[in-house]
N, C-alpha and C positions, 0 to 999 in steps of 0.2 A: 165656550171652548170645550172641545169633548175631550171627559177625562175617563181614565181609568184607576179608581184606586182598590189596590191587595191591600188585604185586613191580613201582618205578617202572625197574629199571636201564635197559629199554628206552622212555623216556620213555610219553606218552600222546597218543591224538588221541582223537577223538568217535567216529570208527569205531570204531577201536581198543577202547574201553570199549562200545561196543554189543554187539560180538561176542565180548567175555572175558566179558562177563554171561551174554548167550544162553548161551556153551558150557558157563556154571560153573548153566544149568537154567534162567534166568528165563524166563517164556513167550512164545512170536514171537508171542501172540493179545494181550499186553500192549501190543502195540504200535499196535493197528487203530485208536486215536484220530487219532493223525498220518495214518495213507494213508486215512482219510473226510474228513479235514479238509483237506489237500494233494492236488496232481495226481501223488504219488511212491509208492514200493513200494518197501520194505526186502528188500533181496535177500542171500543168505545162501548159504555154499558153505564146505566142509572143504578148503585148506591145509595145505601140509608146508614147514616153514620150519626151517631145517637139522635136518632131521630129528624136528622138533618140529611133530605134529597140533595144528591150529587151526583158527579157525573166524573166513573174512571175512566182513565186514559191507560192503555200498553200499547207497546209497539212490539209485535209477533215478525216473525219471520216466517216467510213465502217461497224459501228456498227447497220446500220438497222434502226436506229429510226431520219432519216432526214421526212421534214414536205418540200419537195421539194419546197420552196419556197426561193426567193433571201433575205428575212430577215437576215438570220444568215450574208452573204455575208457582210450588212454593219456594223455589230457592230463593226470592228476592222479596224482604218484607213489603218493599213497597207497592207488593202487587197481589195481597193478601187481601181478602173480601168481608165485606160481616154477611156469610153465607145466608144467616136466615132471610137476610132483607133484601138481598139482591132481585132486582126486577132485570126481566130480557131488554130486549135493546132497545135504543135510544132513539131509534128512529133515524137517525142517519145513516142507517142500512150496514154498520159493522158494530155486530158484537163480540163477544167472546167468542173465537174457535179452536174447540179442543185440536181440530186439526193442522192448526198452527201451533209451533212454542214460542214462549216469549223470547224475543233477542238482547237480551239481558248479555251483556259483556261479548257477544256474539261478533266476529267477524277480525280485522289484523289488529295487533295491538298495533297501533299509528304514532307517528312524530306529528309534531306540533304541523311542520311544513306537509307532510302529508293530507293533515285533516282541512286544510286550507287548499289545496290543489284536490281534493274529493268536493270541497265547497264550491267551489270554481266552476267545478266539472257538470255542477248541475242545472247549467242553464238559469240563474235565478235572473228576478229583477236586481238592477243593480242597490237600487237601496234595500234589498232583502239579503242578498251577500254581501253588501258590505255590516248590515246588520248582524248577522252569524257569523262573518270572520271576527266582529267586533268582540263577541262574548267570545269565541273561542279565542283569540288573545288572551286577554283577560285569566281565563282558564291558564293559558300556556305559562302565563308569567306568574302566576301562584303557583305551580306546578316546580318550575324552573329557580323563584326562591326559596321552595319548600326544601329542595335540593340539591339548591346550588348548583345549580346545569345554566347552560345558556340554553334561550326561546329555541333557536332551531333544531338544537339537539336532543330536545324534551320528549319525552314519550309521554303520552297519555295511556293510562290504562283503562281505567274504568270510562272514565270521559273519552276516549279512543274508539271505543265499540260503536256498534251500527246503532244503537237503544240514543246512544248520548247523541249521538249526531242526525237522529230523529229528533230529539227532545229539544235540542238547541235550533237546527233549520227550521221544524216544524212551528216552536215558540216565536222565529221573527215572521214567518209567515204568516200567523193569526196575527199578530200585532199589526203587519202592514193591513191586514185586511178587514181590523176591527177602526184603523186609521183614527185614533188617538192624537190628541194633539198635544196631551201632557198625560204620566204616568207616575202614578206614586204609593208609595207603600207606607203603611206603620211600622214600629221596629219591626227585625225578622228574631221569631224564638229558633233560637238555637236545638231545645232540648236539653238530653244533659247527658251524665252515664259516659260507655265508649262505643266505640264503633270497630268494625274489623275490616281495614284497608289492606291494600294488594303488600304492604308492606307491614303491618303487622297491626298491632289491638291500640286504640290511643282514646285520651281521655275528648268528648263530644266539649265545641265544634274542634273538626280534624281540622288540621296545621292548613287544607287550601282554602275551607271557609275564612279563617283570618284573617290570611293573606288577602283573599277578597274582597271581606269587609273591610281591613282596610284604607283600598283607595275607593272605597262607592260613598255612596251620598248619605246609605240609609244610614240606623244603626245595629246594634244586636242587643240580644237581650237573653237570659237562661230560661232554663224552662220550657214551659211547665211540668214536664214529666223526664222521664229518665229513657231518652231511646234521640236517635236522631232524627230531628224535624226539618232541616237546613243542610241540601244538601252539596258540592261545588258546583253541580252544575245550575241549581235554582238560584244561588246565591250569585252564579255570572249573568245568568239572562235578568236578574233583577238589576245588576250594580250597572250594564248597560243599559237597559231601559227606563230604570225607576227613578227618580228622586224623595229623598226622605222627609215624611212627616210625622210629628207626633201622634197625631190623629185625625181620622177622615176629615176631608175638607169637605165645605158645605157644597153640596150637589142636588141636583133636579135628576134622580137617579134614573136614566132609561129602561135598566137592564140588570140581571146581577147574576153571577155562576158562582158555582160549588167545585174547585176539585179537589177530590178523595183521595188523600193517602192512604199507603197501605196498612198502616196499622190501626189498631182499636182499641182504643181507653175509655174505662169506667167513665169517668168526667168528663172530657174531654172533646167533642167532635174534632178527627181531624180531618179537616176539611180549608184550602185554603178559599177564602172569599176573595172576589172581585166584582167590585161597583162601577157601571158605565152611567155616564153622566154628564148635562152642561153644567158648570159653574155656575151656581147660586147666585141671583143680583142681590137676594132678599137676606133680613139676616137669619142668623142662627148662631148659639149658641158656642160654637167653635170656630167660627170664623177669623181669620188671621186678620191682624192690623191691613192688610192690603186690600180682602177683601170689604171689610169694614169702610173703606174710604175709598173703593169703587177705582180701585189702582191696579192696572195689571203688574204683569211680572216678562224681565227679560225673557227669550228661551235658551233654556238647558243646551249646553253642544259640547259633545265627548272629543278630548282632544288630549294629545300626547307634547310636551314641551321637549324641545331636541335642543344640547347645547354642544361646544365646546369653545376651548381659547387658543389661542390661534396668537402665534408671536415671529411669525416668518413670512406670511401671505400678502401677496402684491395687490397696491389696494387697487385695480385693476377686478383682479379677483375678489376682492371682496366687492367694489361696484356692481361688480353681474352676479352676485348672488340671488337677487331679489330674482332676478329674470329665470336662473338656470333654475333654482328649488324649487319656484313656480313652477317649472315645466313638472316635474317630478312629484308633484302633490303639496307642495307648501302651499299653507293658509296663509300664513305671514312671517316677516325675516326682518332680525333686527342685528345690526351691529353695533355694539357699544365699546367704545372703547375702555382698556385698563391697564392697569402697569401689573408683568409679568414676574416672574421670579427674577432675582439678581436685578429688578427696577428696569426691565427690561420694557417697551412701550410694547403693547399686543392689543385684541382685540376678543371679546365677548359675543359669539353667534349665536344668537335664539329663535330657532323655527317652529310656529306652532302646526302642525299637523294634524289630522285624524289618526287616529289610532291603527287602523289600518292601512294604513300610509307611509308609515313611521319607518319599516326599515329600508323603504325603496328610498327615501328622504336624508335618511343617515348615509346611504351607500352613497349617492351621490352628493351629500355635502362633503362626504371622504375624498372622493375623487377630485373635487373640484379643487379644494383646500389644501388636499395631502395630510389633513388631522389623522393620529396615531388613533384615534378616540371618540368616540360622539354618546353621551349621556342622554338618559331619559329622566326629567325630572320628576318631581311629585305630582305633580298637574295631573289632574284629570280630564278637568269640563270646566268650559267658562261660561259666561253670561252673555249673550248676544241679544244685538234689536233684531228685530223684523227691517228685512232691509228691502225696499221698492224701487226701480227706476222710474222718474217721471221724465218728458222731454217737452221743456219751457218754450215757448217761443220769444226772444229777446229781439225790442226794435233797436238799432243800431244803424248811425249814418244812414239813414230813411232808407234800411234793409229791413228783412227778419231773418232772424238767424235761429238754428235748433242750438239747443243746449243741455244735456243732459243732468238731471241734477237726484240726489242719493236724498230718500225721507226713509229716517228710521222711528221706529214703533216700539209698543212693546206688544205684548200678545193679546190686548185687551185694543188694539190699534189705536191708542193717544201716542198723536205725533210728540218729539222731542227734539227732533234733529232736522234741516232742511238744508241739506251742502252741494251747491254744483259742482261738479266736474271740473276739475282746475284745465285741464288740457281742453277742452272742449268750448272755456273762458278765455282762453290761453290764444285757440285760432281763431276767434271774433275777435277781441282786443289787437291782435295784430293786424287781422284785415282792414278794421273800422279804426284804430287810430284812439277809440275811446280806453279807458282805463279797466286793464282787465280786473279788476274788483267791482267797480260798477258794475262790468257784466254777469258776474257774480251774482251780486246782490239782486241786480233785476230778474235773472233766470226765477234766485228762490222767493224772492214777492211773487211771480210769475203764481208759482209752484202753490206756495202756502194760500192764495187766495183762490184756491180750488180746491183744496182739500180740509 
């Protein structure tokens, strides 16, 4: 299974993860959806960072009105050089040019909804926009309890500019292109010290890393130095992509990149690492109990829990919930029954969605319901098989009949599950007279003694 694991000691920004991709192979031609779609250019250049080759990432703007001067270059620490060591370009044919400036905060400040209808607008693949509306959610709702605002009302500031929404489309665009099948990080360092946001000076990590830490998987950790390493938007492209590990997992390493943060310390390289790699059969020394015993693992899937309770609704309406939410993006819908205030008899609605999903899902559980309300719970991401369709052939009243039957897996493909199609049982058993369970059972003997 190809992995990807970030070494977080030196925390994460959005640069930072643009340029640990690039150098660990993803393609700079991965990127040309953003600079057709924006006035910016991702520029790219080889770094020596105590001693350690890397590879920076900017994103300049294209829009004609640079003042060719290295000004702009210093406003933003994270795009500060170790001058002496700096090597020309990288070979991907964009280096630094003075005659671009960086697009650093550059362009409207945006609403949450904005930066989502600018995503939209850009022709992606759909698992590449839904990946970047993913992280900018994410973004929006740390933002929004930072604040206490609601998601649609939210402005972005810093994360708003044309730099962030390079940083974030461009990061799932190498991710699709580096095609990962699992992604994982060490803790992420924080830093430490303060930082000076659009709202004024606060002690490091700022109130949206938190927030984003969090609901994500990894964890956080201080340090090691006194500046910030972790920053909201490294910290959203990780908490959607990453899953957290203590320590690299054992890997048959293909591949590795370096990207270069902007600042420079004594001790320190800061440089964030990424290892590309199959999973290990062999052992090693850090290997988790699952690998140790040749066990795969479910897959990771990012998802949003939608609820409300419901003491008025015709069960009617509640019957076709399964069918309407599904039209609208629900994964799955559950109703459970419970007693309401005053012992009133009502009813518990649980839709799991994608997260980007989530408020076309709410809008019409509203409508359908008439709910004052719809919650988002704590939920993140659950655990899922590998799920396959096989199609049986079952002999029946001296027919044969198709029968579609569900084998679920885990990522390491050991079957666990082998269940036919109840409806599919359902119209054999009724045509042929035999007992729709047998037909069942023979689909999945069918099934299992071929796989």
């Amino acid at each position: 299974m190809k992995t990807l694991a970030f070494d977080g000691r030196m925390g994460a920004s959005g640069d930072m993860i643009l340029a640990a991709l690039l150098d660990a192979g993803a393609d700079r031609d991965a990127l040309a959806p953003v600079e057709d779609a924006l006035d910016v250019e991702y520029a790219t250049e080889r770094v020596v960072k105590n001693g350690i080759a890397a590879t920076s990432a900017s994103v300049l703007l294209t829009d004609g009105d640079a003042d060719g001067s290295d000004e702009h270059r210093d406003e933003h620490p994270d795009h500060e050089q170790d001058d002496e060591n700096d090597h020309p370009g990288d070979g991907h044919g964009h280096s630094h040019d003075h005659d671009h400036r960086h697009a650093e905060g550059s362009g409207p400040e945006r609403t949450y909804r904005e930066v989502i209808e600018l995503v939209e607008s850009m022709g992606l693949d759909a698992d590449v926009e839904a990946d970047a509306k993913a992280v900018f959610r994410i973004l929006g709702e740390a933002e929004a309890s930072v604040h206490d605002t609601d998601l649609e009302s939210t402005h972005f500031h810093e994360v708003g500019a044309d730099d962030a929404v390079a940083d974030v489309v461009g990061a799932a665009l190498l991710f699709d292109d580096l095609d990962a099948e699992r992604v994982v990080t060490t803790p992420l360092s924080t830093g430490g010290g303060a930082v000076e946001m659009s709202h004024g000076t606060y002690p490091v990590p700022a109130p949206a890393v938190v927030e984003i830490a969090a609901g994500a998987d990894w964890s956080l950790r201080g340090g090691p130095v006194d500046a910030e390493l972790l920053t909201p938007t490294g910290a959203a492209v990780l908490a959607h992509f990453a899953e957290g590990v203590e320590v690299l997992p054992t890997l048959d390493v293909t591949a590795s990149g370096y990207g270069a943060g902007g600042y420079s310390f004594p001790e320190h390289p800061n440089v964030l690492r990424v290892l590309a790699g199959e999973r290990a059969a062999h052992g090693g020394a850090n290997r988790t109990s699952d690998e140790a015993t040749n066990r795969g693992r479910l897959v990771r899937d990012d998802v949003t829990v939608l609820e409300t309770n419901l003491d008025d609704a015709p069960p009617e309406v509640l019957g076709g919930l399964q069918e309407t939410l599904a039209d609208a993006g629900a994964r799955d819908v559950s109703v459970v029954p419970a007693t309401m205030k005053k012992s009133r008899p009502g009813h518990l609605v649980k839709v799991i969605v994608k997260p980007e999903d989530a408020e076309r899902v709410a809008r019409r559980l509203a409508e359908e319901t008439g709910t004052l309300g719809v919650r988002e719970s704590g939920a993140t991401h659950r655990w899922i098989a590998e799920r396959e369709m096989h199609t049986a052939t079952v002999d029946a009243a001296d027919e044969e009949y198709a029968v579609d039957v569900k084998v679920a897996s885990d990522d390491a493909g050991a079957v666990y599950d082998v269940s036919a199609e109840f409806d599919d049982a359902l119209a054999v058993a009724t045509e042929t007279g035999v007992p729709v369970r047998e037909v069942m059972r023979r689909a999945e003997d069918a099934v299992r003694a071929n796989i």
